[in-house]
PyMOL commands that place a pseudoatom at each C-alpha (Angstrom):
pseudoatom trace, name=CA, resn=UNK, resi=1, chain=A, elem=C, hetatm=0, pos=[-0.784, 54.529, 22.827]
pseudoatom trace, name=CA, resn=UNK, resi=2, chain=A, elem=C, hetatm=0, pos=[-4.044, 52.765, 21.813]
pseudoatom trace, name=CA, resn=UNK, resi=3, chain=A, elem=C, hetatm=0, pos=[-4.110, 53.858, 18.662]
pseudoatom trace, name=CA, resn=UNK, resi=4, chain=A, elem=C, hetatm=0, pos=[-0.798, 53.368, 18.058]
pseudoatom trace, name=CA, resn=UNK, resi=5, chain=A, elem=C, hetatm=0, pos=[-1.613, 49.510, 18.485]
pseudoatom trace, name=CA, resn=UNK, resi=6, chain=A, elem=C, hetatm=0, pos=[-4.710, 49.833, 16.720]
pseudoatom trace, name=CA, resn=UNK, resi=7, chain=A, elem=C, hetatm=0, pos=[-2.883, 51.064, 13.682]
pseudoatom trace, name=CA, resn=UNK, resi=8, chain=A, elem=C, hetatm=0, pos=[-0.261, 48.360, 14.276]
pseudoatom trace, name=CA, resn=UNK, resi=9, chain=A, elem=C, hetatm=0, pos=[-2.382, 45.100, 14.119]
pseudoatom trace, name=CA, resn=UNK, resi=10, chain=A, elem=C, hetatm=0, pos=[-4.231, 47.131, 11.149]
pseudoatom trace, name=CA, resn=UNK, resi=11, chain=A, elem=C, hetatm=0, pos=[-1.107, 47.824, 9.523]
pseudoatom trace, name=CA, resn=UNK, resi=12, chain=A, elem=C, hetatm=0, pos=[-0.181, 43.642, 10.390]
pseudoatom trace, name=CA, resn=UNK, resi=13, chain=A, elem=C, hetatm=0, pos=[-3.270, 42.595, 9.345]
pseudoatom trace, name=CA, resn=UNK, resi=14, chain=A, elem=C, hetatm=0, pos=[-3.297, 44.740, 5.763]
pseudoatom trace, name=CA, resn=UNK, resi=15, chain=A, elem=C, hetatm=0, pos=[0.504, 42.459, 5.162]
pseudoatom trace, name=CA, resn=UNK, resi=16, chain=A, elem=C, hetatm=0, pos=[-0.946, 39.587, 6.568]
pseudoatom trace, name=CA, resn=UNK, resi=17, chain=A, elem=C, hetatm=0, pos=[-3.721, 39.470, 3.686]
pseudoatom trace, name=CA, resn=UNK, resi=18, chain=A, elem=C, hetatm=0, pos=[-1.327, 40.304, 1.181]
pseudoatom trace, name=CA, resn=UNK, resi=19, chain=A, elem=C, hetatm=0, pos=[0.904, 37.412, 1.882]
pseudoatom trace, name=CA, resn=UNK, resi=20, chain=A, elem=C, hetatm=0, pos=[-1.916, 35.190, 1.828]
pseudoatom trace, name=CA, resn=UNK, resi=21, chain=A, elem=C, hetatm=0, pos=[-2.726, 36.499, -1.637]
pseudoatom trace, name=CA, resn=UNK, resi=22, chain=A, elem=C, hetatm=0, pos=[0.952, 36.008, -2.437]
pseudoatom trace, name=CA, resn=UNK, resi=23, chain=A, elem=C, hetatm=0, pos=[0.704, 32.316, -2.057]
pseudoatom trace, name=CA, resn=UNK, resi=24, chain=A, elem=C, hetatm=0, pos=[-2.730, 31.630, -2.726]
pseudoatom trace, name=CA, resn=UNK, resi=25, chain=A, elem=C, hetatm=0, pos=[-1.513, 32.814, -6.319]
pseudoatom trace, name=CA, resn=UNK, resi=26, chain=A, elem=C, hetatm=0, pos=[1.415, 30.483, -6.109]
pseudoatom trace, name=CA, resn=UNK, resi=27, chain=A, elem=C, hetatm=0, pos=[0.062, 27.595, -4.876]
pseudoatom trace, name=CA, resn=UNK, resi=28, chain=A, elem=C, hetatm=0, pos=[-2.473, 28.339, -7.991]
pseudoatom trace, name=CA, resn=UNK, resi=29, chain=A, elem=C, hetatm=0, pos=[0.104, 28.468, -10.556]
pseudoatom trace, name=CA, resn=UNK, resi=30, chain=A, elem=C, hetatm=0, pos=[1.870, 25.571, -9.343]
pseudoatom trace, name=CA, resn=UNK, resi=31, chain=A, elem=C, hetatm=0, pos=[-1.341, 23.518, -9.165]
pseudoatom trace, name=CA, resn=UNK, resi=32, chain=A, elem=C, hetatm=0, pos=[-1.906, 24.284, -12.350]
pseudoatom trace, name=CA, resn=UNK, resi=33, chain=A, elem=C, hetatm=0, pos=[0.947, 23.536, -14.066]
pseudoatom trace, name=CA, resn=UNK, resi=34, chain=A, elem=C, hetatm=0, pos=[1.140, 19.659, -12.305]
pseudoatom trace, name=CA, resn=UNK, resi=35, chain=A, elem=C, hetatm=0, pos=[-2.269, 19.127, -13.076]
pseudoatom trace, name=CA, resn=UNK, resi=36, chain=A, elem=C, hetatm=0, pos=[-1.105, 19.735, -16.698]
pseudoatom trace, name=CA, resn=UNK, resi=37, chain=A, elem=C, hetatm=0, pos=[1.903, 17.820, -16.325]
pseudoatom trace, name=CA, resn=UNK, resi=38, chain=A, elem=C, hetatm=0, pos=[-0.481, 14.716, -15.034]
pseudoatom trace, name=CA, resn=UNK, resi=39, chain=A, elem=C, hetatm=0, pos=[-3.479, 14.973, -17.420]
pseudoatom trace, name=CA, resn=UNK, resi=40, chain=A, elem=C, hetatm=0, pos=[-0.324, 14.437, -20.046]
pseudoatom trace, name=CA, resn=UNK, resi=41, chain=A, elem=C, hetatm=0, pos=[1.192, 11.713, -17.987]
pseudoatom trace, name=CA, resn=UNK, resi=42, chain=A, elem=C, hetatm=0, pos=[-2.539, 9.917, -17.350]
pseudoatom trace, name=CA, resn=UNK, resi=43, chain=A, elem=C, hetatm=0, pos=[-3.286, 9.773, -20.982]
pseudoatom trace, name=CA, resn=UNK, resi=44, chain=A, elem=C, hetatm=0, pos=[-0.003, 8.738, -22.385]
pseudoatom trace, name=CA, resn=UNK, resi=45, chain=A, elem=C, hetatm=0, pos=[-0.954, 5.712, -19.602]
pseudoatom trace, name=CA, resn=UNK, resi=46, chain=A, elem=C, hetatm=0, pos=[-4.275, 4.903, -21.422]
pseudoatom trace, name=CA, resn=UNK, resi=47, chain=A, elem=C, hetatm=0, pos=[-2.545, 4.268, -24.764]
pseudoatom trace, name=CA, resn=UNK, resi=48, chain=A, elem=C, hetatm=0, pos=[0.418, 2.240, -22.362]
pseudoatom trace, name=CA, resn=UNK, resi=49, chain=A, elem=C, hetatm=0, pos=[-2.116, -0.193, -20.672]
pseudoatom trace, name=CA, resn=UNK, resi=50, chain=A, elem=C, hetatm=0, pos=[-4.426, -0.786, -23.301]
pseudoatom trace, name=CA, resn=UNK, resi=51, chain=A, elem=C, hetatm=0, pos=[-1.714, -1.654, -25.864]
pseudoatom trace, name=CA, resn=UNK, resi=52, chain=A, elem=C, hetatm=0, pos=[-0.273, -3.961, -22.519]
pseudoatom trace, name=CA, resn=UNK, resi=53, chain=A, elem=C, hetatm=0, pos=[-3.596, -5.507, -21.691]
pseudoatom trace, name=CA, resn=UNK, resi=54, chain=A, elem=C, hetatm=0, pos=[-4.288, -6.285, -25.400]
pseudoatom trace, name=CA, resn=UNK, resi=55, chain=A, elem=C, hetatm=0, pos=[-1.014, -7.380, -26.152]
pseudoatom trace, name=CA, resn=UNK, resi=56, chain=A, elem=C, hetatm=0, pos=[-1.371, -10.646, -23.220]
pseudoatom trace, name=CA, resn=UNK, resi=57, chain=A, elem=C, hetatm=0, pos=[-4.432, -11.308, -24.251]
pseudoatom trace, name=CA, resn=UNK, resi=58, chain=A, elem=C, hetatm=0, pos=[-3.786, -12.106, -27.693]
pseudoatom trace, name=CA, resn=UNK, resi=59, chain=A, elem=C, hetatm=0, pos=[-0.690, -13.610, -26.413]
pseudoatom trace, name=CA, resn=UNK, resi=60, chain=A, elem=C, hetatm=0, pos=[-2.084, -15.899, -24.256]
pseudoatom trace, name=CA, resn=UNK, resi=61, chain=A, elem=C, hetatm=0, pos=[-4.999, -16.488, -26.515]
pseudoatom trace, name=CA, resn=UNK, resi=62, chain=A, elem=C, hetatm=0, pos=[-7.688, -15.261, -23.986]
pseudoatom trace, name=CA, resn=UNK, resi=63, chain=A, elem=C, hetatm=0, pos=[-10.729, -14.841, -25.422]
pseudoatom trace, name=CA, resn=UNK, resi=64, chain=A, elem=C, hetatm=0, pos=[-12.340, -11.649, -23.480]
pseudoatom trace, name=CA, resn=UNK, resi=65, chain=A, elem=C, hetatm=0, pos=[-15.296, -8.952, -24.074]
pseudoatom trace, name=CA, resn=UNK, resi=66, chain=A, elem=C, hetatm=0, pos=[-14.452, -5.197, -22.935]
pseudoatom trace, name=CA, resn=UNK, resi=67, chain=A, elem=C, hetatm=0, pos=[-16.959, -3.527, -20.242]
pseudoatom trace, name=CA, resn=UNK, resi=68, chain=A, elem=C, hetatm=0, pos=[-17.445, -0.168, -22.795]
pseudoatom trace, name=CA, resn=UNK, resi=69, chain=A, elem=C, hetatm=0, pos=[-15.903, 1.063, -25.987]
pseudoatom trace, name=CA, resn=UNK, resi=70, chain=A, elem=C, hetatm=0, pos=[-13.754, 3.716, -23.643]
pseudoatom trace, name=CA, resn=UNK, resi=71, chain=A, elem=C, hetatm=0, pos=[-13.558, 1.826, -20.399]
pseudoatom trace, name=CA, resn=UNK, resi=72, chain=A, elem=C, hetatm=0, pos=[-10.187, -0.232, -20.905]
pseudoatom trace, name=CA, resn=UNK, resi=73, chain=A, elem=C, hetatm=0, pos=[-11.585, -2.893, -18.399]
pseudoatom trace, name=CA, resn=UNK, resi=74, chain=A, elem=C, hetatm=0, pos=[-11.377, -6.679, -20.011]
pseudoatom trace, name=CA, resn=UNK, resi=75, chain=A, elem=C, hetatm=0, pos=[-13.789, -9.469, -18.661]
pseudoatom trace, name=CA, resn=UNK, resi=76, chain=A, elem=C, hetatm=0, pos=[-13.838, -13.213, -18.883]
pseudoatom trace, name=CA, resn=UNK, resi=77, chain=A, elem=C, hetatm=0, pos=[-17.195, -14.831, -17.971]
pseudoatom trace, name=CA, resn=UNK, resi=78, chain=A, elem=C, hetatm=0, pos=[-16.349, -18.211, -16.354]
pseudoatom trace, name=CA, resn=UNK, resi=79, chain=A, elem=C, hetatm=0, pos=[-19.459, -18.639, -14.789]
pseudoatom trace, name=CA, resn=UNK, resi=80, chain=A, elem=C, hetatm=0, pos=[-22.337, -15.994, -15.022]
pseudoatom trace, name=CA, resn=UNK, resi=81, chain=A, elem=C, hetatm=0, pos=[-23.815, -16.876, -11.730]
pseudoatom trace, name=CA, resn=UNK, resi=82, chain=A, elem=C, hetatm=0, pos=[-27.205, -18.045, -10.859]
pseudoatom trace, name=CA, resn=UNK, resi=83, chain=A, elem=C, hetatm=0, pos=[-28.845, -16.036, -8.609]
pseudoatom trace, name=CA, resn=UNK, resi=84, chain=A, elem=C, hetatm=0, pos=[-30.282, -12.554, -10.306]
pseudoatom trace, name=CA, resn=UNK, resi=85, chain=A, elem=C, hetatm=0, pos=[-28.759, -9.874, -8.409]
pseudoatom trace, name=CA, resn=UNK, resi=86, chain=A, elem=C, hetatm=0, pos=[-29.413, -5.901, -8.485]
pseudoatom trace, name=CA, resn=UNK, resi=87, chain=A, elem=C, hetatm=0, pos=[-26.114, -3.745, -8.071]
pseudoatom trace, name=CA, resn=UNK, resi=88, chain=A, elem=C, hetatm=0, pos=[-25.753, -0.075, -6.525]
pseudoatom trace, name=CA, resn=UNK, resi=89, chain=A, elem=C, hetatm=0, pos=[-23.128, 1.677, -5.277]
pseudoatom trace, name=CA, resn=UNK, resi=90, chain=A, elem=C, hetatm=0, pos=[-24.143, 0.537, -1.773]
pseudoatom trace, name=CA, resn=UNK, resi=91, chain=A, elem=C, hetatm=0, pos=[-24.184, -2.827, -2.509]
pseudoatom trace, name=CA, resn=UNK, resi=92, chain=A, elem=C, hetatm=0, pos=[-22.225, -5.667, -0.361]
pseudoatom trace, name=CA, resn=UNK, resi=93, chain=A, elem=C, hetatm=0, pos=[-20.080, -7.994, -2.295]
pseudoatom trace, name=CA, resn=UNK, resi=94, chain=A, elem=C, hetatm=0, pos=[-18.883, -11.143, -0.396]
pseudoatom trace, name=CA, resn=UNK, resi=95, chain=A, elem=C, hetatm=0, pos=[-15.724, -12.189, -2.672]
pseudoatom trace, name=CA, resn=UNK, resi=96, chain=A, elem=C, hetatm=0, pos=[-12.807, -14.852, -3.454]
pseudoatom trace, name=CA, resn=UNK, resi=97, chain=A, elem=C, hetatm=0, pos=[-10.479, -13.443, -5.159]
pseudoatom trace, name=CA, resn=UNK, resi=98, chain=A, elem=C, hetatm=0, pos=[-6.651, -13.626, -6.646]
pseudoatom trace, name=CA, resn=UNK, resi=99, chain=A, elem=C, hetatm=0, pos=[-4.981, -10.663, -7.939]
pseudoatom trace, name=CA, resn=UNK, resi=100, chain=A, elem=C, hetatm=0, pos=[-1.658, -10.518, -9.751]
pseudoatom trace, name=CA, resn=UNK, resi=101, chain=A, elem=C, hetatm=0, pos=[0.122, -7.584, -12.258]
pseudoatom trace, name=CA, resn=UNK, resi=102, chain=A, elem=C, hetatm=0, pos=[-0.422, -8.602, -15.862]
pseudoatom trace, name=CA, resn=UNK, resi=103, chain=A, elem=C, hetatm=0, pos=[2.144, -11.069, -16.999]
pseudoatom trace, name=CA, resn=UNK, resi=104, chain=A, elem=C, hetatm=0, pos=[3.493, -11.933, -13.601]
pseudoatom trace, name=CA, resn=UNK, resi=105, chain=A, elem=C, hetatm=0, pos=[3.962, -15.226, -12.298]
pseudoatom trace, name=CA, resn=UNK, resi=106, chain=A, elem=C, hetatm=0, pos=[3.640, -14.615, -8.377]
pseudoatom trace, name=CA, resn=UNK, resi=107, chain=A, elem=C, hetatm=0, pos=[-0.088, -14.301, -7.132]
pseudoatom trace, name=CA, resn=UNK, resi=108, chain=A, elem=C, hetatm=0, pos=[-0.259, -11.291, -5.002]
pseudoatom trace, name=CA, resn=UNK, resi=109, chain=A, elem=C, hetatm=0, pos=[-2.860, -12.443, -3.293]
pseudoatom trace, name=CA, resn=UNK, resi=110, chain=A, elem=C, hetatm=0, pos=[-5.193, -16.022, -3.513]
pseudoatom trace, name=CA, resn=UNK, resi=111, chain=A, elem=C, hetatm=0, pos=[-8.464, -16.442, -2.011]
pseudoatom trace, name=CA, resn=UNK, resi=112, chain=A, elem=C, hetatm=0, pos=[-8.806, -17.993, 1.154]
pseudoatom trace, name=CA, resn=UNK, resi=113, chain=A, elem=C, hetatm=0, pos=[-11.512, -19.938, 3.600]
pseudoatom trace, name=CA, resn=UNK, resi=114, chain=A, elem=C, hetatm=0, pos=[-12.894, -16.394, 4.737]
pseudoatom trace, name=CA, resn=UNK, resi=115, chain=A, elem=C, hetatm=0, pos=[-13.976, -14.354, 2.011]
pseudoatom trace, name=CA, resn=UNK, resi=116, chain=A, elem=C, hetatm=0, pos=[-14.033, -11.060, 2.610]
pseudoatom trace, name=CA, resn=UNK, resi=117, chain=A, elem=C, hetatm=0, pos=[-17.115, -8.533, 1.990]
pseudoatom trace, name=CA, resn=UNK, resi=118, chain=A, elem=C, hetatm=0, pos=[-16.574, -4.908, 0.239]
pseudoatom trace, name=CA, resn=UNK, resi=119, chain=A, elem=C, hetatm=0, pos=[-19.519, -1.886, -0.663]
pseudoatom trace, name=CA, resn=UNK, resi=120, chain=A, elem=C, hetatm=0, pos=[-19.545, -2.066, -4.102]
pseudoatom trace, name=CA, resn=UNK, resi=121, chain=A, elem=C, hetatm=0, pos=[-18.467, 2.089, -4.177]
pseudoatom trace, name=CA, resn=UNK, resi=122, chain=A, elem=C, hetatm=0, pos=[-15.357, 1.166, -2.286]
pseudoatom trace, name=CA, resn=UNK, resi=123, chain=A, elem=C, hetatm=0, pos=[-13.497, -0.954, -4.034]
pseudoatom trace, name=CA, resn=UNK, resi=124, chain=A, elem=C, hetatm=0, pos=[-11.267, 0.229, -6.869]
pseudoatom trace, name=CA, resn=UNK, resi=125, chain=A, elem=C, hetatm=0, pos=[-13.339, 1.158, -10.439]
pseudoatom trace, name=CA, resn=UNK, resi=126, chain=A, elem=C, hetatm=0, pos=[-12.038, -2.082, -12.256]
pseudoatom trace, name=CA, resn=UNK, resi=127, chain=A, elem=C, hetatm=0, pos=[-14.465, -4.225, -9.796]
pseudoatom trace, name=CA, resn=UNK, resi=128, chain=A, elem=C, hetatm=0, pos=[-17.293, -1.713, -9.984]
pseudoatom trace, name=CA, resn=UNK, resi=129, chain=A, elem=C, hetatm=0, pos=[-17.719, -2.121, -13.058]
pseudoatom trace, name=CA, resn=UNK, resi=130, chain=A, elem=C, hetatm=0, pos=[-16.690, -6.011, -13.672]
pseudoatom trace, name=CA, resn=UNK, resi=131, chain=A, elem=C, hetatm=0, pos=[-18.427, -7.685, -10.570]
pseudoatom trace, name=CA, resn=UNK, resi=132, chain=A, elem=C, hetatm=0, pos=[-21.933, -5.726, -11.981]
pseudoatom trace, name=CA, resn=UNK, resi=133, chain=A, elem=C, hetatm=0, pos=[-21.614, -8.627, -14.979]
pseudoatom trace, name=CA, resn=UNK, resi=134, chain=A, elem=C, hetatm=0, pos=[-22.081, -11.585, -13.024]
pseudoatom trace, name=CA, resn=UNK, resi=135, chain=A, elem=C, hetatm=0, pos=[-24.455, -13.063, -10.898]
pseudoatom trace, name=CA, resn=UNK, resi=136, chain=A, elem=C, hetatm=0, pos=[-24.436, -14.479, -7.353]
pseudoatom trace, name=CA, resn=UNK, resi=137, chain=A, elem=C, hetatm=0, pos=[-22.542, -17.782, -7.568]
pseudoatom trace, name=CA, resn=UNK, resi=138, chain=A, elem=C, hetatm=0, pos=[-20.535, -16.313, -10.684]
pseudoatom trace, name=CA, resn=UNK, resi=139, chain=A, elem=C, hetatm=0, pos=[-17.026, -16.357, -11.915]
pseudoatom trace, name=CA, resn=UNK, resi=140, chain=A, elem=C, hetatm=0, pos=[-15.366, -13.741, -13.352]
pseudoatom trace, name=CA, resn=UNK, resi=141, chain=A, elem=C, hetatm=0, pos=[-11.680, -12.802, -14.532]
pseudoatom trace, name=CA, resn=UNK, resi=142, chain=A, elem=C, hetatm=0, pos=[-11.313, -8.800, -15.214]
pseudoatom trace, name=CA, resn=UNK, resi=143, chain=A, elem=C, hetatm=0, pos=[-7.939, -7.526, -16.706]
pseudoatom trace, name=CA, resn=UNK, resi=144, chain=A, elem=C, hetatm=0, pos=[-7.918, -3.972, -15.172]
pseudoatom trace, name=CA, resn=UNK, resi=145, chain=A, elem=C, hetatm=0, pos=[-5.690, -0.609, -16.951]
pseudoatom trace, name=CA, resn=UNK, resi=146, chain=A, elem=C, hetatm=0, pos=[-3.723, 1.325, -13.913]
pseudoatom trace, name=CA, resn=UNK, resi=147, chain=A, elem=C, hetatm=0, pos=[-6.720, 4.031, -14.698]
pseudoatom trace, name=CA, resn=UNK, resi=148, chain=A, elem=C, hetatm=0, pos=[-9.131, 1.954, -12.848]
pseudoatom trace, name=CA, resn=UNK, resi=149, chain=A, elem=C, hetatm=0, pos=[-6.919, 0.241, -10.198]
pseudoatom trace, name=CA, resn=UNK, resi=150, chain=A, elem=C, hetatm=0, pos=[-4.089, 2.078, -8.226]
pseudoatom trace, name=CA, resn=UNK, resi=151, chain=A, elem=C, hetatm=0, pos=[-3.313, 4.243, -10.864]
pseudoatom trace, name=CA, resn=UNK, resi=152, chain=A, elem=C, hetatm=0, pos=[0.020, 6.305, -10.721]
pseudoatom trace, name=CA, resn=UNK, resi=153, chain=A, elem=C, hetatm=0, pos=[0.273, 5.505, -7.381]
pseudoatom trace, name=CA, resn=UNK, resi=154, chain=A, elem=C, hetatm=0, pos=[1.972, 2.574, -5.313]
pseudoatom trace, name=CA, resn=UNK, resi=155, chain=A, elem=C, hetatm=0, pos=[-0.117, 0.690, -3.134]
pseudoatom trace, name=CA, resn=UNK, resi=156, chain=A, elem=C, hetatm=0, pos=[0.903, -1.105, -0.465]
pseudoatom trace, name=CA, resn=UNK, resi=157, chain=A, elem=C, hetatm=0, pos=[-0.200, -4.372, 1.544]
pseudoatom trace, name=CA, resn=UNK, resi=158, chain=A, elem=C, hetatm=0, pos=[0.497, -6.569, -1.000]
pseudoatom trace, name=CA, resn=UNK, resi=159, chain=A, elem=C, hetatm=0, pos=[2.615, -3.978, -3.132]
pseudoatom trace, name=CA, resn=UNK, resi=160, chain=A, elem=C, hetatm=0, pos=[1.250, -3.286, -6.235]
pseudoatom trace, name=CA, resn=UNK, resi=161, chain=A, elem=C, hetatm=0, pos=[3.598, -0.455, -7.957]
pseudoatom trace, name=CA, resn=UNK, resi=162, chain=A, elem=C, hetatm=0, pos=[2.521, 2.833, -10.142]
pseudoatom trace, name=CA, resn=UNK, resi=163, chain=A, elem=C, hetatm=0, pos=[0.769, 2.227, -13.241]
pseudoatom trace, name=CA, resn=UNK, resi=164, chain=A, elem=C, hetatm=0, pos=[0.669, -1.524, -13.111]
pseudoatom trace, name=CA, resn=UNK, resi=165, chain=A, elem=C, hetatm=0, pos=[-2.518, -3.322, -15.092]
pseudoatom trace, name=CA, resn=UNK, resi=166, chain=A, elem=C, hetatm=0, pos=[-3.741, -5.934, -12.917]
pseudoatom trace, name=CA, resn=UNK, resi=167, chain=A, elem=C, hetatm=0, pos=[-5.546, -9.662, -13.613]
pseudoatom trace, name=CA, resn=UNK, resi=168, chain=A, elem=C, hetatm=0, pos=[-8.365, -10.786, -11.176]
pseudoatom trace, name=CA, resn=UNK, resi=169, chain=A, elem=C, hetatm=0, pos=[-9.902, -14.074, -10.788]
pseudoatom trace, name=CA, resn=UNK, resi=170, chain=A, elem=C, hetatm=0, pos=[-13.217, -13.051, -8.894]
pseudoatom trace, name=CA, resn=UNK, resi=171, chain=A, elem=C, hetatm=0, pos=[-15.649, -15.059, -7.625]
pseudoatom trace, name=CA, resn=UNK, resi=172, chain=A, elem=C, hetatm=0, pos=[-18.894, -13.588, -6.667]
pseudoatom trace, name=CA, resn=UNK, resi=173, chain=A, elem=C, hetatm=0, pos=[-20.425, -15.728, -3.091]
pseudoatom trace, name=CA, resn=UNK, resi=174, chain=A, elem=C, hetatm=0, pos=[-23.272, -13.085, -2.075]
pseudoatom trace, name=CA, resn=UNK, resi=175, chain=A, elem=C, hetatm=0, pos=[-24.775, -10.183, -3.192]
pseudoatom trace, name=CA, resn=UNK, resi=176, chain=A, elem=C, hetatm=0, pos=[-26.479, -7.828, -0.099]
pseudoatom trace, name=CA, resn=UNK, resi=177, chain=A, elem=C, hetatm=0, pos=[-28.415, -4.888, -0.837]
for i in range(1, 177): cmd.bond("trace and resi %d" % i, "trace and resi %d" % (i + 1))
show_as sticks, trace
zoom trace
């Protein structure tokens, strides 16, 4: 009788593994082919935003510099600051700032009397690399791709949908390190 159970959970054990292999293999495949299906999707959204971004800015005659040659991120300098400040990834960034989907009317959101403070490595990439080109006291618009935002995801509280290029109107109150 013991080694009748003994062989049982062995024999369980041997169908257990292979079931696990079984799916390991599938859950391989099908990761596979989405992450192929999204690498496609993510570039054909590079060439989407950056023809949007560039597009309003010519149409609204803004006259911008862009963070990189590859980056996609589009500054405005309207005020460079006056305090010289040193940026990590740990810094603290005490901000006002408005945020709205390219070529919308309606703010999503306006900067208040409290002005809220962010790690520099937490915020989304637009910022990290846009608020890094100003100074303490500075000013700075940044026209962001979806890349370096929310990406091709929604995001909620205020509702910002998939693949939408945002505008920001930043301004930089204190720089902690």
């Amino acid at each position: 009788m013991q080694i009748k159970t003994i062989n049982l959970r062995f024999t369980l054990f041997l169908h257990m593994k292979k079931l696990y292999v079984v799916f390991a293999l599938m859950l391989a495949l099908t990761a596979c082919k989405k992450a192929a299906i999204d690498r496609t999707a993510y570039f054909a959204q590079i060439g989407i935003d950056s023809d949007k971004i560039r597009a309003y800015l010519i149409a609204n005659k803004i006259p911008i510099k862009k963070v990189g040659d590859t980056i996609g991120v589009y500054y405005q300098i309207l005020d460079s600051g006056n305090v010289a400040s040193l940026y990590t990834q740990s810094t603290l960034v005490t901000v006002g700032a408005s945020a709205k989907i390219l070529g919308a009317k309606d703010t999503l959101t306006k900067p208040s009397i409290f002005h809220p403070s962010y790690t520099l490595g937490s915020v989304i990439r637009g910022w990290q690399v846009g608020i890094p080109l100003i100074k303490k006291n500075g000013r700075i618009r940044l026209f962001v791709p979806s890349r370096y935002a929310y990406g091709m995801y929604d995001h909620q509280n205020p509702y910002i949908p998939a693949n939408s290029c945002l505008d920001f109107d930043i301004t930089l109150y204190n720089v902690t390190n």
